[in-house]
Wavefront OBJ file of the C-alpha trace (Angstrom):
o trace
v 6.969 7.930 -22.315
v 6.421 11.441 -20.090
v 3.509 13.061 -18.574
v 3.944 17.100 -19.768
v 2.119 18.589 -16.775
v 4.232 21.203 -15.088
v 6.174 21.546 -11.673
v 3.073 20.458 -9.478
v 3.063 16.899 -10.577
v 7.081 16.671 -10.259
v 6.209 18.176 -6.653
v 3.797 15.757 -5.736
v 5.469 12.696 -6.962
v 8.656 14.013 -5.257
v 6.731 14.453 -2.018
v 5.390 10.905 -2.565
v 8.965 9.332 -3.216
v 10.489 10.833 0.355
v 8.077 9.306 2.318
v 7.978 5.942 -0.202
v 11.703 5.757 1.057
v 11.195 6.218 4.544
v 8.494 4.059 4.896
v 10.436 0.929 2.956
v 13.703 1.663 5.453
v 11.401 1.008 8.394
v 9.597 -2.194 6.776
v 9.415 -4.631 9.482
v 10.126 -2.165 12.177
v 7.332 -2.673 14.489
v 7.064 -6.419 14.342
v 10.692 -6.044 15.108
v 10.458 -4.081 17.596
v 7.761 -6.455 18.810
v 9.492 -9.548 18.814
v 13.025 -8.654 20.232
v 12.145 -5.636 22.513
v 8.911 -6.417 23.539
v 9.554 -10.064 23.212
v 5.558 -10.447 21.585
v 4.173 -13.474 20.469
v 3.619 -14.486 16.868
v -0.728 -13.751 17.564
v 0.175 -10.203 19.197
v 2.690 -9.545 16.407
v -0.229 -10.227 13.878
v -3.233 -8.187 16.326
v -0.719 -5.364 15.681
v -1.337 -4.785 12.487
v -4.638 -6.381 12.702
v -5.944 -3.552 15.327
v -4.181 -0.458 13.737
v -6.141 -1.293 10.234
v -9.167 -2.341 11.985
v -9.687 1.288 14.012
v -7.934 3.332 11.479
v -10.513 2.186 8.756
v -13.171 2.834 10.841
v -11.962 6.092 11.843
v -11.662 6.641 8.484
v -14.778 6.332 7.363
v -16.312 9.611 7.087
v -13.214 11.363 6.101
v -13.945 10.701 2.114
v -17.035 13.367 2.415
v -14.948 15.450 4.360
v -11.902 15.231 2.263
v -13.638 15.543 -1.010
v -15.369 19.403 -0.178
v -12.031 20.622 1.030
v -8.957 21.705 -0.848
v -6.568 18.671 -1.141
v -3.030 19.894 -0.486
v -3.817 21.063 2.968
v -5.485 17.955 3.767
v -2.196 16.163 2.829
v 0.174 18.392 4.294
v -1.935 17.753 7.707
v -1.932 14.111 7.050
v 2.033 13.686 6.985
v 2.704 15.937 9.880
v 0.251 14.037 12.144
v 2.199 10.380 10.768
v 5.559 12.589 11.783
v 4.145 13.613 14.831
v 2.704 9.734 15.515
v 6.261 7.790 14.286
v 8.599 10.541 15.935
v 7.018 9.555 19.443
v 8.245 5.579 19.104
v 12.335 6.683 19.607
v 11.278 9.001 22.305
v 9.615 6.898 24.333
v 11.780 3.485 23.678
v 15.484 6.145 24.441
v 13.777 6.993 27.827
v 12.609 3.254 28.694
v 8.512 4.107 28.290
v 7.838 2.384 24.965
v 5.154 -0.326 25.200
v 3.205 -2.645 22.479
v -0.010 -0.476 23.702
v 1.519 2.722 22.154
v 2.798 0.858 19.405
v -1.061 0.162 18.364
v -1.978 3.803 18.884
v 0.788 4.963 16.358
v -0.467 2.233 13.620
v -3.876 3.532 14.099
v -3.065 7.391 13.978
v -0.767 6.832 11.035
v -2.738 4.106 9.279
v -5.822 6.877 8.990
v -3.956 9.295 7.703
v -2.333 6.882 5.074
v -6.231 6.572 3.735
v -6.764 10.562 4.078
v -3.175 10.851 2.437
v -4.451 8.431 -0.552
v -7.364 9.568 -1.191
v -6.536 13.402 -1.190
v -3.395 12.676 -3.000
v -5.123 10.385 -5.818
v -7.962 13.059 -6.824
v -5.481 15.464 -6.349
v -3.499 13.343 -9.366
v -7.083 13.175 -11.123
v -6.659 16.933 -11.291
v -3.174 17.464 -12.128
v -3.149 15.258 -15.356
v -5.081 14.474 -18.183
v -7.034 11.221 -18.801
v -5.126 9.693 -21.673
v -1.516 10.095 -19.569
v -3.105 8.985 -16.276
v -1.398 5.448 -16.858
v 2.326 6.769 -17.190
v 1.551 8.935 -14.397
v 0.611 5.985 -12.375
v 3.118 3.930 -13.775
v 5.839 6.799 -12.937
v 4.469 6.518 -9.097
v 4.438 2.405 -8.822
v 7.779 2.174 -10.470
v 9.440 4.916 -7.298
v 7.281 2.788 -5.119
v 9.312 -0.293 -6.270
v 12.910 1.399 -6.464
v 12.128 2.493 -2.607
v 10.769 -0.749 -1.766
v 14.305 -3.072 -3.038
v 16.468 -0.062 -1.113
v 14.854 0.490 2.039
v 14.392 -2.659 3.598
v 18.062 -3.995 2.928
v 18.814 -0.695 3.950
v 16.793 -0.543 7.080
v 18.185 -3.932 7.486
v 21.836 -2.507 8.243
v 21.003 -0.125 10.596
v 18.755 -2.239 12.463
v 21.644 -4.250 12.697
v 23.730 -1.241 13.291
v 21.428 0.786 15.571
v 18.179 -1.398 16.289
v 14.772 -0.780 14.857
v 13.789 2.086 16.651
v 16.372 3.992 14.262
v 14.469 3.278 11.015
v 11.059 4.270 12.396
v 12.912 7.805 13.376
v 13.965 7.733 9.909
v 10.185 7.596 8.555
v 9.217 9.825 10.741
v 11.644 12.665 8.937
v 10.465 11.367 5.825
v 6.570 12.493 6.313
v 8.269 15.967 7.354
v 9.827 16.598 4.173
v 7.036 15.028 2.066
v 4.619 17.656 4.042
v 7.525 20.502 3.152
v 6.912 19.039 -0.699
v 3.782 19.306 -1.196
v 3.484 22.803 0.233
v 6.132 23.808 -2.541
v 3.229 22.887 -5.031
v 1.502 26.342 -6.729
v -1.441 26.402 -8.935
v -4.686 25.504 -7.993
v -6.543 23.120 -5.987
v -9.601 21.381 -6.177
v -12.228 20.658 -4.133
v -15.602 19.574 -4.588
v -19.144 22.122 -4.430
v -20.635 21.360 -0.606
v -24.082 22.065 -0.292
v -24.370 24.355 2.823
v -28.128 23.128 3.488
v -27.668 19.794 4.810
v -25.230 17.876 7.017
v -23.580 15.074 6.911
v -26.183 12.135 5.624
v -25.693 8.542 5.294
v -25.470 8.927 1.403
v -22.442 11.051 1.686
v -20.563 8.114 4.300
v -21.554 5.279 1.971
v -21.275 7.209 -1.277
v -17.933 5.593 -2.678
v -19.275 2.023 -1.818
v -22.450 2.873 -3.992
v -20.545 3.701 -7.054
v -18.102 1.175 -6.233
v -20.942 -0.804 -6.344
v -23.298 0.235 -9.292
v -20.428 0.008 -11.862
v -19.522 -3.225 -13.260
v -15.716 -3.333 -14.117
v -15.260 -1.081 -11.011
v -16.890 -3.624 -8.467
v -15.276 -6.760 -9.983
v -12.122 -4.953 -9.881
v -12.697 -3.893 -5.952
v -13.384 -7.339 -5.456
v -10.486 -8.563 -6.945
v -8.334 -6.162 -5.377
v -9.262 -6.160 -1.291
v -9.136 -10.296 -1.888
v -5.461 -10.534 -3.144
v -4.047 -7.454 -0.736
v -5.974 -9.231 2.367
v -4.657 -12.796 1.474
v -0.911 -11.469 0.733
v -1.310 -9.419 3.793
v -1.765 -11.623 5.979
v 1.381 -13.831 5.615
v 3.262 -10.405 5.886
v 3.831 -10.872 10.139
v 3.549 -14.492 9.657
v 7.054 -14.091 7.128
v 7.974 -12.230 9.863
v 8.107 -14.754 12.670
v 9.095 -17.641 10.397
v 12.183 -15.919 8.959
v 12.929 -14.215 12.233
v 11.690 -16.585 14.649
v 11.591 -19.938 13.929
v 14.466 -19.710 10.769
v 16.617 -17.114 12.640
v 17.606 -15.307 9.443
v 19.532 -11.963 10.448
v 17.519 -8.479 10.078
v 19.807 -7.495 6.908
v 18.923 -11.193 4.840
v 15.206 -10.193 6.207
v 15.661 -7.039 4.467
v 16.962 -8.456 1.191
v 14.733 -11.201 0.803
v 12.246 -8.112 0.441
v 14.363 -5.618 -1.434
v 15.920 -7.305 -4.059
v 12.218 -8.702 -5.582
v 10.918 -5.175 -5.660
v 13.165 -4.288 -8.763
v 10.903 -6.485 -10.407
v 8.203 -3.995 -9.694
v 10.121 -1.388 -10.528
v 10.440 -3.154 -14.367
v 7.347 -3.992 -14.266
v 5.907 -0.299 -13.254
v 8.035 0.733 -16.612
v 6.530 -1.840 -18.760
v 3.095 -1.445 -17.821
v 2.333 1.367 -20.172
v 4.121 0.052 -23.232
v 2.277 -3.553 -22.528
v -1.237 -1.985 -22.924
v 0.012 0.126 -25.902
v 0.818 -3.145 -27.900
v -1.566 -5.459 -26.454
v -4.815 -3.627 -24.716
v -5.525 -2.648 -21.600
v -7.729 -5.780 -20.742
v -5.095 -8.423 -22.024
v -2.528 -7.343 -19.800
v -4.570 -6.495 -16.894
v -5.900 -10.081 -16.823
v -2.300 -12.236 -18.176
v -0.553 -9.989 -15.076
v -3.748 -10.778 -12.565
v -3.634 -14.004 -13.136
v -0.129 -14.971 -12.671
v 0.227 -12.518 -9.258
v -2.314 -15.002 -8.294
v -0.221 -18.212 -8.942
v 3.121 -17.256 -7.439
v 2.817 -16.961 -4.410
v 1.821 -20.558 -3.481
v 5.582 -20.781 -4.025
v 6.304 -19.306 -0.457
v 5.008 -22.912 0.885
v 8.439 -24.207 -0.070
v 10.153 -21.864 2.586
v 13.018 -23.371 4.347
v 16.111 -22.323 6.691
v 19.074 -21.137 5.239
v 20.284 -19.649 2.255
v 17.885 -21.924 -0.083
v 14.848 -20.029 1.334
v 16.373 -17.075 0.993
v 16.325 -17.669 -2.375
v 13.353 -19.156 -2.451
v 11.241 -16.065 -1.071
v 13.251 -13.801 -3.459
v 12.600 -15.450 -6.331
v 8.607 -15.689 -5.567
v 8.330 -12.542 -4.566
v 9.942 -11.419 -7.307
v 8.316 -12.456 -9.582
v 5.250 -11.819 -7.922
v 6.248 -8.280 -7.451
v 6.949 -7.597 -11.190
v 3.402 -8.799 -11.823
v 2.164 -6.529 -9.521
v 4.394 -3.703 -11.020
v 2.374 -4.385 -14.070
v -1.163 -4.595 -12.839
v -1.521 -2.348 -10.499
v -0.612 1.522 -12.877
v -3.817 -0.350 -15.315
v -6.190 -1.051 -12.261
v -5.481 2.686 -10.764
v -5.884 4.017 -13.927
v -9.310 2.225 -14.867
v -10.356 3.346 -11.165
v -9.363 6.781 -11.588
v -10.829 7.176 -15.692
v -14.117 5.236 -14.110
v -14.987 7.855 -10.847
v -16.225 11.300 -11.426
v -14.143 13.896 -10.144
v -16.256 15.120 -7.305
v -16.322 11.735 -6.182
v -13.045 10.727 -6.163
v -11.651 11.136 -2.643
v -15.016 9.135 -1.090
v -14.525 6.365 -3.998
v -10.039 6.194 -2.804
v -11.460 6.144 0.912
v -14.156 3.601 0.491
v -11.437 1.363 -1.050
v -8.979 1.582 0.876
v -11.258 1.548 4.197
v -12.692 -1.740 2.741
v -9.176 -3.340 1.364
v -7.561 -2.273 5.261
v -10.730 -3.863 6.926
v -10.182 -7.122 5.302
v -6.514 -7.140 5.628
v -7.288 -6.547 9.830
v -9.800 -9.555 9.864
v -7.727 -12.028 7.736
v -4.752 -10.845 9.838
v -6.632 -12.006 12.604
v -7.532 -15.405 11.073
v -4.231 -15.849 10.058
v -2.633 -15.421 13.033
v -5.156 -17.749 14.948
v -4.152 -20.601 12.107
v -0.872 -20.464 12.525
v -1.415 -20.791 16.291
v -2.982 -23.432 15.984
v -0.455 -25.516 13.201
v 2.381 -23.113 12.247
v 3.529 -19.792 10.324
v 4.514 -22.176 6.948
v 0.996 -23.780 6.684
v -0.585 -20.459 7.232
v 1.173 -19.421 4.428
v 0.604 -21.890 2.334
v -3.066 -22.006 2.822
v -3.205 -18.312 1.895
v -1.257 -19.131 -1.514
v -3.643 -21.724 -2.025
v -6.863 -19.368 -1.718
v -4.981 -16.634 -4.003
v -5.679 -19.095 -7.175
v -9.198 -18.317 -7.455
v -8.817 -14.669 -7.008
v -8.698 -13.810 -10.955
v -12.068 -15.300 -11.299
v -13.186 -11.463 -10.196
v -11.478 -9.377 -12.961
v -13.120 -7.263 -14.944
v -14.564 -8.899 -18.233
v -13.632 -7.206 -21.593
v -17.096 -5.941 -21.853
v -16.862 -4.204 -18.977
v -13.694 -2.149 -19.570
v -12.818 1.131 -21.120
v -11.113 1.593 -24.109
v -7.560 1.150 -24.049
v -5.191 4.235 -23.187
v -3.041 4.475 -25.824
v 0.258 6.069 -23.478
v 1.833 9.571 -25.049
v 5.094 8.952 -26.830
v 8.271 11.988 -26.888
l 1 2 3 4 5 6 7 8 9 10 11 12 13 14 15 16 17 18 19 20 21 22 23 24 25 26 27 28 29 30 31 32 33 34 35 36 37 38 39 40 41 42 43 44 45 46 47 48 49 50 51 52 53 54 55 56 57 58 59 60 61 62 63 64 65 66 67 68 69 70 71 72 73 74 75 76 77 78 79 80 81 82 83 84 85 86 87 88 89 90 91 92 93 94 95 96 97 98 99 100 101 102 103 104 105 106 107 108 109 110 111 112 113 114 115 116 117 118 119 120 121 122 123 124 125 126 127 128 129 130 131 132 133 134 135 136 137 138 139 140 141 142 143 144 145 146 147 148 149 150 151 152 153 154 155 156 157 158 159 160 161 162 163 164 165 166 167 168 169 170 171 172 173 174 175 176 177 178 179 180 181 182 183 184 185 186 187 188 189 190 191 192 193 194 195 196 197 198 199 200 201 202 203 204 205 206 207 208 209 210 211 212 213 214 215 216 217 218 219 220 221 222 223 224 225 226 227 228 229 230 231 232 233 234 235 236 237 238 239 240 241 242 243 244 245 246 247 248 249 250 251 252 253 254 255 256 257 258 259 260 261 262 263 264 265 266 267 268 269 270 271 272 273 274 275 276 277 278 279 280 281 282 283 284 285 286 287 288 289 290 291 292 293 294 295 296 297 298 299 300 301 302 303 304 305 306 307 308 309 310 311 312 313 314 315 316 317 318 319 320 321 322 323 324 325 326 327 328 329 330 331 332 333 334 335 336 337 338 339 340 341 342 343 344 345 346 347 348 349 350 351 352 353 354 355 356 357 358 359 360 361 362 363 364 365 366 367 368 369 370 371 372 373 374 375 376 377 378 379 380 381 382 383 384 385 386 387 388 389 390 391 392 393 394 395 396 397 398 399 400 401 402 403 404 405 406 407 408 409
């Protein structure tokens, strides 16, 4: 299964895996860095990422207007040089002794806004590129290099933290958003951009215009719903793993890495199978069967313990989790995609990813205050348990388009 649509799409995804890679070798990095260099506690480690969503959401806000009248490759190309420019100052300030957690929050909140900007250019960008009935192998091509970066880098970025300390693999992302920006200005062809009416400003509709369609169609807002739950709620165990297997189980940085590189070839099947699954079984069927158990799994991090049997515990639920995710996720970026109109596809990307970071920052928050108060493994566990009703919010049949039947050779 192949998407026939030229150089610019091989550009973009290639632009796309670089800074995929970079991004997985530095997974962990900062609450790394926070917890054995700026010896942070397990709430600061989880305001860390709970601060740099919060502002860079906000911030983010009316760049969806902003993004969607302007032509999209510059827009990215500006977006990974400031994440360079933002990641490339943690080594420099930590080699000449000036690094603090306060600068650490400014970098998550410059590069976490231009990770939305970067999305939502890049996805109507996509919307462009390539043709409605191949959008889900296109998707599934991206997921499944998502995947395959996400089982190398970490063990990867495990070794050389143990080789060279964290600050190394956050260098190494910083490169990566140089050569993705040196990618996408390969691409040739044309742009898009939507028409901007010169007359008027900047009005409330335009800020709140990707929430309103979000809102207005069914299958979209169930699917919304369904999505900024489970991301929030898997979110925020992310530090709290952290801490646990780091802290409290002392697991070494390159078993840290594994327990979350190994699972991701899961997602990298299930990216590859995604397309195929709707073929023989429609788009709704899978969408829901893969939703459903996503939702289940991880409850099966509440069995964590020290040693190598929770290693293998958090392998094996995350991956199968993972390969669920593999699967569902190409089918829900496809239906979002198919679903918003063209000139409204950059505001629609921002207002869900401003929304799905938002929640992830609050319940980051929570999180981190409940496992204050008992301890990272009930945390967890309590988050596995809310998970289960999460499928109660996908899409009904009804509401769904008709099934994308994925090109063949």
């Amino acid at each position: 299964m192949r998407v026939q649509s030229g150089r610019s799409l091989d550009r973009l995804w290639s632009a796309y895996a670089v800074s995929a890679y970079g991004t997985w070798i530095a997974f962990g990095a900062f609450p790394l860095i926070a917890v054995h260099v700026l010896h942070s506690s397990a709430f600061a480690v989880s305001l860390l990422d709970a601060a740099g969503l919060t502002v860079a959401a906000i911030v983010a806000v009316p760049l969806g207007p902003w993004i969607e009248h302007r032509a999209k490759r510059p827009v990215m190309i500006a977006m990974d040089l400031g994440r360079f420019l933002a990641m490339a100052s943690v080594p420099i300030a930590y080699f000449v002794g000036l690094l603090t957690y306060g600068q650490l929050l400014v970098v998550s909140v410059v590069s976490g806004t231009a990770g939305i900007a970067f999305t939502a250019a890049s996805g109507a960008y996509l919307k462009h590129l390539v043709r409605g009935d191949q959008l889900l192998v296109a998707n599934g091509r991206f997921e499944g290099t998502s995947w395959v970066a996400t089982a190398v880098g970490p063990p990867l970025g495990g070794a050389l933290v143990g080789l060279l300390g964290p600050v190394v693999t956050v260098a190494a992302d910083a490169v990566s958003f140089l050569l993705s920006a040196l990618g996408v200005l390969r691409i040739r062809g044309d742009d898009v951009a939507a028409p901007r009416d010169t007359a008027t400003g900047l009005r409330v509709t335009d800020l709140l215009g990707g929430w309103l369609l979000i809102l207005h169609d069914r299958a979209l807002r169930r699917l919304f719903l369904n999505s900024i739950l489970v991301a929030g709620l898997i979110t925020a165990t992310v530090p709290l793993l952290a801490v646990l297997l780091l802290g409290e189980y002392h697991f070494p940085a390159w078993q840290y890495g594994l327990a979350f590189g190994v699972p991701a070839l899961g997602g990298f099947a299930g990216a590859r199978l995604s397309a195929r699954l709707v073929a023989r079984y429609g788009r709704h069927r899978v969408m829901t069967v893969s939703g459903w158990l996503r939702s289940i799994f991880p409850l099966g991090l509440a069995f964590i313990q020290p040693g190598i049997a929770g290693l293998l515990t958090v392998i094996v639920v995350e991956g199968l989790l993972i390969t669920c995710m593999g699967i569902f996720n190409p089918i829900s970026a496809t239906e979002r995609l198919q679903r918003t109109p063209a000139d409204h596809a950059a505001r629609v990307l921002t207002a869900w990813s401003v929304s799905s970071k938002l929640l992830q920052a609050a319940l980051v928050v929570v999180w981190g205050i409940l496992a204050t108060l008992t301890d990272p493994l009930a945390a967890i566990t309590v988050s596995g348990v809310l998970l289960l009703a999460t499928p109660l919010l996908l899409p009904k049949p009804e509401h769904m388009l008709d099934p994308v039947t994925a090109p063949t050779v």
